[in-house]
N, CA, C and O atoms as a printed pandas DataFrame, in Angstrom:
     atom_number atom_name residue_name chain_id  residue_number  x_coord  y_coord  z_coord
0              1         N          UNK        A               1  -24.222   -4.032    1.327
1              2        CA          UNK        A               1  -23.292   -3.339    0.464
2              3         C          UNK        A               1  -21.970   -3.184    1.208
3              4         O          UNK        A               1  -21.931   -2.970    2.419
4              5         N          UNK        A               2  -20.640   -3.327    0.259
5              6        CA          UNK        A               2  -19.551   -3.269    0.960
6              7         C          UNK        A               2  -18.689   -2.107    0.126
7              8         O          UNK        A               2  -18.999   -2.117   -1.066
8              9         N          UNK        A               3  -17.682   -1.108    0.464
9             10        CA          UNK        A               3  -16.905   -1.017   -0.334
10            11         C          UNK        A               3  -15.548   -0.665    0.604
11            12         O          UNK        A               3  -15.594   -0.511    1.825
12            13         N          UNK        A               4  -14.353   -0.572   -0.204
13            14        CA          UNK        A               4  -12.962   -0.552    0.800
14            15         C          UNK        A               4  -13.021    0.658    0.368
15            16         O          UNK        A               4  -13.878    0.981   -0.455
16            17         N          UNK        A               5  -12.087    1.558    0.869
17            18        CA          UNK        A               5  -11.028    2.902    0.539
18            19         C          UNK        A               5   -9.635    3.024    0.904
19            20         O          UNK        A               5   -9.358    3.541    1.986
20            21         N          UNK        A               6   -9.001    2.735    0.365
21            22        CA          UNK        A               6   -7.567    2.588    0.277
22            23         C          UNK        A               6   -6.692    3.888    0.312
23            24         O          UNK        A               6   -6.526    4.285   -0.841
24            25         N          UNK        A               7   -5.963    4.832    1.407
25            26        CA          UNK        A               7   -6.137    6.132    1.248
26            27         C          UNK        A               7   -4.923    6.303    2.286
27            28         O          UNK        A               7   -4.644    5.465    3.142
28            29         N          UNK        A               8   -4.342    7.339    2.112
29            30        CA          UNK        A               8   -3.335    8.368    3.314
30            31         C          UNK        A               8   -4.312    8.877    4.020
31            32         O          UNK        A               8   -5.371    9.385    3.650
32            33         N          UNK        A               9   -3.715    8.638    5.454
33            34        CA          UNK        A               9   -4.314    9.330    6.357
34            35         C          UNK        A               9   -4.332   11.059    6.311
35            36         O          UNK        A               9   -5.033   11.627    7.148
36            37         N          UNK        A              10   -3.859   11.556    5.713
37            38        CA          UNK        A              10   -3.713   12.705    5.630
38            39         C          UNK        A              10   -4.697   13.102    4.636
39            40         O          UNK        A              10   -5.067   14.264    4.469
40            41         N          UNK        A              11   -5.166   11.941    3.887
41            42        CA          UNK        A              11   -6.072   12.568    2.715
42            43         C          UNK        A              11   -8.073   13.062    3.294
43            44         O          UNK        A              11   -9.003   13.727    2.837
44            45         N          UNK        A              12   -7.750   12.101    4.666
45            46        CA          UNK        A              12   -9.166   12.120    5.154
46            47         C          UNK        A              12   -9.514   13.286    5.222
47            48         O          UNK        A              12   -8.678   14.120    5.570
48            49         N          UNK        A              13  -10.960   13.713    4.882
49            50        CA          UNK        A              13  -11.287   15.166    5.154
50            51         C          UNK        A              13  -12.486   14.884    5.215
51            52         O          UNK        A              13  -12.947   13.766    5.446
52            53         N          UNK        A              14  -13.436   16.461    4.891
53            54        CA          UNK        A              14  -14.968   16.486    5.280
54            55         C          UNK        A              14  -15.243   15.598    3.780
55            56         O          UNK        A              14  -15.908   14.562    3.776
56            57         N          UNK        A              15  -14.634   16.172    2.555
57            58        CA          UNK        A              15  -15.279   15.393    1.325
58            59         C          UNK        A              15  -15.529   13.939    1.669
59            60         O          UNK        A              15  -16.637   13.435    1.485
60            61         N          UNK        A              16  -14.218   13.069    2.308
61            62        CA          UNK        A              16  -14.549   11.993    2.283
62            63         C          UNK        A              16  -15.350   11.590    3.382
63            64         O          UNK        A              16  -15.330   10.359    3.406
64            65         N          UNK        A              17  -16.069   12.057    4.332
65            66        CA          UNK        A              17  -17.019   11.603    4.843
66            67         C          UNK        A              17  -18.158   11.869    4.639
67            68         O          UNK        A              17  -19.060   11.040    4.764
68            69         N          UNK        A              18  -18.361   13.256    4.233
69            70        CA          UNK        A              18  -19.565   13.467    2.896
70            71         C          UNK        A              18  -20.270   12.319    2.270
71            72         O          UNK        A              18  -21.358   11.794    2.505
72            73         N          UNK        A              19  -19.107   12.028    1.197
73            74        CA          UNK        A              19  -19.250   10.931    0.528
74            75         C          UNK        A              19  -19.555    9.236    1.025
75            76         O          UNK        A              19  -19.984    8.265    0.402
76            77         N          UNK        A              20  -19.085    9.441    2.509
77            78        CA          UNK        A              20  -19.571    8.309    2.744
78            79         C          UNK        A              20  -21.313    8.254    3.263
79            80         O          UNK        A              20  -22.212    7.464    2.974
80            81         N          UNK        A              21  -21.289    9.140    3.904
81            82        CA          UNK        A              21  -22.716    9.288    3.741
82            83         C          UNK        A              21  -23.683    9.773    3.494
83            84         O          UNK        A              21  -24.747    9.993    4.074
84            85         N          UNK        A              22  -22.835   10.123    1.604
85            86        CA          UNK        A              22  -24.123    9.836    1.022
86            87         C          UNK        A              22  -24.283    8.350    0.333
87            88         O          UNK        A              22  -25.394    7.932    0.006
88            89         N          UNK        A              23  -23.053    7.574    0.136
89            90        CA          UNK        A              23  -23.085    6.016   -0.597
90            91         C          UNK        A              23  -23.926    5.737    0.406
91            92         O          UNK        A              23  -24.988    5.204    0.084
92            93         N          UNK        A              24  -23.672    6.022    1.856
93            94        CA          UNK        A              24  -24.768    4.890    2.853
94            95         C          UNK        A              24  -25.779    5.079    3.642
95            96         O          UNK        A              24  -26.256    4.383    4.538
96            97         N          UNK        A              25  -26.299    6.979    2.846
97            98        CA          UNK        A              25  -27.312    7.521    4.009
98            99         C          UNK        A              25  -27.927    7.116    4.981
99           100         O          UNK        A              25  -27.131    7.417    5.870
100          101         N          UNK        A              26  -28.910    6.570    5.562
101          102        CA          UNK        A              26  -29.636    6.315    6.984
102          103         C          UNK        A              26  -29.367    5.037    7.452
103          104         O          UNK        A              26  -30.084    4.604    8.354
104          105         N          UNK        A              27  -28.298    4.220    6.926
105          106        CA          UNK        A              27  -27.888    2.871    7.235
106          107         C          UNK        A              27  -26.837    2.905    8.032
107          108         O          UNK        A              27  -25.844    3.548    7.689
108          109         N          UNK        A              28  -26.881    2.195    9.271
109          110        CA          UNK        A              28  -25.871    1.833   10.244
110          111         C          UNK        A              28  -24.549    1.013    9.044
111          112         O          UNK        A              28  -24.564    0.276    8.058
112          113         N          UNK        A              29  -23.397    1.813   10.026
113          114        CA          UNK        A              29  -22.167    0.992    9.217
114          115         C          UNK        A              29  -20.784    0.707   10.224
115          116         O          UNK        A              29  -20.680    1.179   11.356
116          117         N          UNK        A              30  -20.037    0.076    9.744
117          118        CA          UNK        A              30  -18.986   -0.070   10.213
118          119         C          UNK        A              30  -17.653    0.127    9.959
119          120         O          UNK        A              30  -17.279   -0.416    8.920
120          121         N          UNK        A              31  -16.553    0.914   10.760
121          122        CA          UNK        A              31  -15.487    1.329   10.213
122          123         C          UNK        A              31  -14.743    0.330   10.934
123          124         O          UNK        A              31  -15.250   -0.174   11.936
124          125         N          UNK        A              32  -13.218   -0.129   10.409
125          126        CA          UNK        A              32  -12.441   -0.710   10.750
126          127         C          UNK        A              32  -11.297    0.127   10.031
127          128         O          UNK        A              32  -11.303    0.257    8.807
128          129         N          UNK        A              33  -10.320    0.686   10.833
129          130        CA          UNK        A              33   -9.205    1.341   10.075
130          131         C          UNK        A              33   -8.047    0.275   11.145
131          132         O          UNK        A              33   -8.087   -0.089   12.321
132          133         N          UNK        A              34   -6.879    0.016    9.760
133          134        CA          UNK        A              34   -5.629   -0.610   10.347
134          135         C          UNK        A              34   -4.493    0.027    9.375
135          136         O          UNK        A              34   -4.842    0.448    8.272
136          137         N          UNK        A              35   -3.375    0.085    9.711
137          138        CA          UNK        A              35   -2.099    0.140    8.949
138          139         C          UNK        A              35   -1.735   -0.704    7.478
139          140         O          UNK        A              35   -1.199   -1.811    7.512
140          141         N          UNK        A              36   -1.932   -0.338    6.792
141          142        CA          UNK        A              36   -0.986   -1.227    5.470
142          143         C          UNK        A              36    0.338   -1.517    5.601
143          144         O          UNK        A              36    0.980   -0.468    5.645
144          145         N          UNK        A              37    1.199   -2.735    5.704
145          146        CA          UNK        A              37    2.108   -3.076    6.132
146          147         C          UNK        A              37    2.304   -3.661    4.723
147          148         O          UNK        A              37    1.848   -4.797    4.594
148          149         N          UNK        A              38    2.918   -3.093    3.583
149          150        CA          UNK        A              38    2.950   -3.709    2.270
150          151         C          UNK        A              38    4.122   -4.949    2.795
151          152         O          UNK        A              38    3.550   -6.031    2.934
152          153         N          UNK        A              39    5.019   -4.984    2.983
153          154        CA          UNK        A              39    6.223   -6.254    3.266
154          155         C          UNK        A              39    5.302   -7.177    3.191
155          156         O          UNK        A              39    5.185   -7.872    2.182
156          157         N          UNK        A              40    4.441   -7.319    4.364
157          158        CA          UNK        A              40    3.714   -8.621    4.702
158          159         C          UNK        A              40    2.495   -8.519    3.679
159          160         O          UNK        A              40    2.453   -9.647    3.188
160          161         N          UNK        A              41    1.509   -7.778    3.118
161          162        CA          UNK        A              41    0.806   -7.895    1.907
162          163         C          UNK        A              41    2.031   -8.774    0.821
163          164         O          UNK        A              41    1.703   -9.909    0.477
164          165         N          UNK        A              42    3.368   -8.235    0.329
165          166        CA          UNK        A              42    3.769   -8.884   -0.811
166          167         C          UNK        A              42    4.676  -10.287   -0.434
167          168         O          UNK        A              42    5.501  -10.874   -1.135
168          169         N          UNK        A              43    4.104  -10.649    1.221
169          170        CA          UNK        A              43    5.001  -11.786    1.257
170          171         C          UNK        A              43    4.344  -12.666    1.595
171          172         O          UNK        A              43    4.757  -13.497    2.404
172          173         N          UNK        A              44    3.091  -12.711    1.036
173          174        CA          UNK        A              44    1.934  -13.473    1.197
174          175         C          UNK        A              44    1.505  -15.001    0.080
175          176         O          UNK        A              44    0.687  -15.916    0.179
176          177         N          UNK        A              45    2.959  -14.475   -1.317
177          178        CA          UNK        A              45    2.846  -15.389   -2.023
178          179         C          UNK        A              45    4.175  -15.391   -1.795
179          180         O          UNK        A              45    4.836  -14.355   -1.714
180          181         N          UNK        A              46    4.899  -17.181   -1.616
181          182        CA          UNK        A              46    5.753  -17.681   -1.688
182          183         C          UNK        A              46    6.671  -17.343   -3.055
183          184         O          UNK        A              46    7.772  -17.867   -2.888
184          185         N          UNK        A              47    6.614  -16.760   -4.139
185          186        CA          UNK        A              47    7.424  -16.500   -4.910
186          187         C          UNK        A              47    8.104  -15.196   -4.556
187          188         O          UNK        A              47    9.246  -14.870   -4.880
188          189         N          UNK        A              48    7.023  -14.325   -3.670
189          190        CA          UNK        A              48    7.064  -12.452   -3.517
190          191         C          UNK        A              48    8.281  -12.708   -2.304
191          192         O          UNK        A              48    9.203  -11.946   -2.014
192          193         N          UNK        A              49    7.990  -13.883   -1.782
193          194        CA          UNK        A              49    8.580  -13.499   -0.205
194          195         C          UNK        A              49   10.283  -13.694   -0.356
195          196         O          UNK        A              49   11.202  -13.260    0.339
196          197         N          UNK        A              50   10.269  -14.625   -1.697
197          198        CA          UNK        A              50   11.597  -15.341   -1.830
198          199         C          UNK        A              50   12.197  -14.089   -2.741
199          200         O          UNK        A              50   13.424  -14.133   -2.830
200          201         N          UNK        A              51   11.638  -13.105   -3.358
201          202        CA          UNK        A              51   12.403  -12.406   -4.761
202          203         C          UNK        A              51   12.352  -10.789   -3.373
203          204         O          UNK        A              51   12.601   -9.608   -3.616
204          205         N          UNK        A              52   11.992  -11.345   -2.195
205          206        CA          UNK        A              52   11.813   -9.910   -1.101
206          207         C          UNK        A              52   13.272  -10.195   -0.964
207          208         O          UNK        A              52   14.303   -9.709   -1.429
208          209         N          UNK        A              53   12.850  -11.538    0.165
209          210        CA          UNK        A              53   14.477  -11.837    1.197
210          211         C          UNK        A              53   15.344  -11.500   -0.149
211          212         O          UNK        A              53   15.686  -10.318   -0.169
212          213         N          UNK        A              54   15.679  -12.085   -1.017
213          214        CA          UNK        A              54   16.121  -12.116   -2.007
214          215         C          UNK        A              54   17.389  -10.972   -2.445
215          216         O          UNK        A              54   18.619  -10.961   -2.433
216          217         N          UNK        A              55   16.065   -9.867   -2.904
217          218        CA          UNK        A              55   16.500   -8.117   -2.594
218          219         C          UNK        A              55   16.844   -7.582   -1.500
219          220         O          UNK        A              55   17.135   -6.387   -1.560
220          221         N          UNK        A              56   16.917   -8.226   -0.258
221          222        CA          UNK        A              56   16.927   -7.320    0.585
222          223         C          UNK        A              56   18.659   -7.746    0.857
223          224         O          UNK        A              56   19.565   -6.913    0.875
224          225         N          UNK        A              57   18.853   -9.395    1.077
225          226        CA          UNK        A              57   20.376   -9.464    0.955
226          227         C          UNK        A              57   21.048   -8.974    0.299
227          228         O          UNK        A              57   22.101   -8.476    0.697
228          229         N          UNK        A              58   20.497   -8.946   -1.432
229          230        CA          UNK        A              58   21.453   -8.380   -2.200
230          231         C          UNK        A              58   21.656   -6.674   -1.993
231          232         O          UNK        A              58   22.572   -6.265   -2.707
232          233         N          UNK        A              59   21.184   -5.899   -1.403
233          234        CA          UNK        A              59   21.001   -4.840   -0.927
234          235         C          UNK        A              59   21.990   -4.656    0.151
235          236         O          UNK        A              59   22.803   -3.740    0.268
236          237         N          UNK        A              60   21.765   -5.811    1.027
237          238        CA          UNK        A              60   22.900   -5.264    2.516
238          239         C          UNK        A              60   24.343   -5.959    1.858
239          240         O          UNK        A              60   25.356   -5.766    2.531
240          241         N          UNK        A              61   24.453   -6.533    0.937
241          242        CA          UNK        A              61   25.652   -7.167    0.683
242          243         C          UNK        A              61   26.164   -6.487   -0.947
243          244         O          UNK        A              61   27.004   -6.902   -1.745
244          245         N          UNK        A              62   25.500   -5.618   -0.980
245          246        CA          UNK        A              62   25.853   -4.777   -2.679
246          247         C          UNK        A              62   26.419   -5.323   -3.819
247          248         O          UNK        A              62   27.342   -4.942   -4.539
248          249         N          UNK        A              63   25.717   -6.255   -3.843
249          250        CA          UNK        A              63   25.359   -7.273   -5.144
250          251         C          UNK        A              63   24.054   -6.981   -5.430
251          252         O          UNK        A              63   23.046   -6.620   -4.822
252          253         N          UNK        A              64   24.546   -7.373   -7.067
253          254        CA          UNK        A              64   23.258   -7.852   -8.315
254          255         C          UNK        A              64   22.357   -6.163   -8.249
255          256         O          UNK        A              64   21.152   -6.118   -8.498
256          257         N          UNK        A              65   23.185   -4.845   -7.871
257          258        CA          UNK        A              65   22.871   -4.131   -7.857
258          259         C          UNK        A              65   22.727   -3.284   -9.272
259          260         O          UNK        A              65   23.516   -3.524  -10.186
260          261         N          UNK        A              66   21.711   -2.302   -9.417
261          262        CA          UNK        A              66   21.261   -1.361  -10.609
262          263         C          UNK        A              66   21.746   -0.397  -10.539
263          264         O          UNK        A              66   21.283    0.255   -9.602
264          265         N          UNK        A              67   22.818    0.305  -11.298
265          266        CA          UNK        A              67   22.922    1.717  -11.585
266          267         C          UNK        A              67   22.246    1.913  -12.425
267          268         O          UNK        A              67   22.105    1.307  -13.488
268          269         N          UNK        A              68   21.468    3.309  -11.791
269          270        CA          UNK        A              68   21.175    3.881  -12.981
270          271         C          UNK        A              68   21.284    5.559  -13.510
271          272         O          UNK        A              68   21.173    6.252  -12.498
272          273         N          UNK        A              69   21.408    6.159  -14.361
273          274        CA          UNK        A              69   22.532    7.459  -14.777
274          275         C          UNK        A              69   21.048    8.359  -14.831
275          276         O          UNK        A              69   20.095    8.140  -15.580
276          277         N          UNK        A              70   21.174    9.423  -13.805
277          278        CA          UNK        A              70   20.103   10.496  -14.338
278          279         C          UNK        A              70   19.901   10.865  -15.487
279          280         O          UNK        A              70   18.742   10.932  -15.899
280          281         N          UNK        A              71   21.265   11.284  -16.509
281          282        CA          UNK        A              71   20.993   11.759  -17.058
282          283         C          UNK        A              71   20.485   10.913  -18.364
283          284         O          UNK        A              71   20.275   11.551  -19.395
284          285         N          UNK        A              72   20.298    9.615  -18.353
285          286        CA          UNK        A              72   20.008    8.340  -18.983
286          287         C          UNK        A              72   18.100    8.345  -19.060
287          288         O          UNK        A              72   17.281    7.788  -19.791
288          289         N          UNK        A              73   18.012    9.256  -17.924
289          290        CA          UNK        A              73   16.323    9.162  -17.455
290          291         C          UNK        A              73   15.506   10.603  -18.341
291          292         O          UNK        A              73   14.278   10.668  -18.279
292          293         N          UNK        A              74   16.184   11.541  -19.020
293          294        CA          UNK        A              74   15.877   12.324  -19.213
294          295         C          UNK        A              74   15.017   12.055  -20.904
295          296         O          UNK        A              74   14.463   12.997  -21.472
């Protein structure tokens, strides 16, 4: 049996280890915790990586930029 948890570190507590064992009571398991680095998750498909760089020039060079009016959001 496998499952992920996708989570803030800040969210860890007693519930969530509770819960882990009770999904995996008397069974040996394995943790692997690493950083989510979303950039490199969404630049994993050649269209994501090109519409990234993409945004990120038009960002340092303030083009093709969005206003948008708070009071437009209400």
């Amino acid at each position: 049996m496998q499952t992920s948890y996708r989570l803030n570190a800040k969210d860890l507590d007693h519930h969530f280890l509770e819960s882990l064992k009770t999904l995996f009571q008397d069974k040996e398991i394995e943790i692997i915790v690493y950083d989510i680095d979303e950039t490199a998750y969404l630049s994993r498909s050649e269209a994501n990586q090109r519409r990234l760089l993409e945004a990120i020039e038009n960002a340092e060079n303030g083009t093709n930029l969005i206003t948008v009016s708070l009071e437009g959001l209400e």
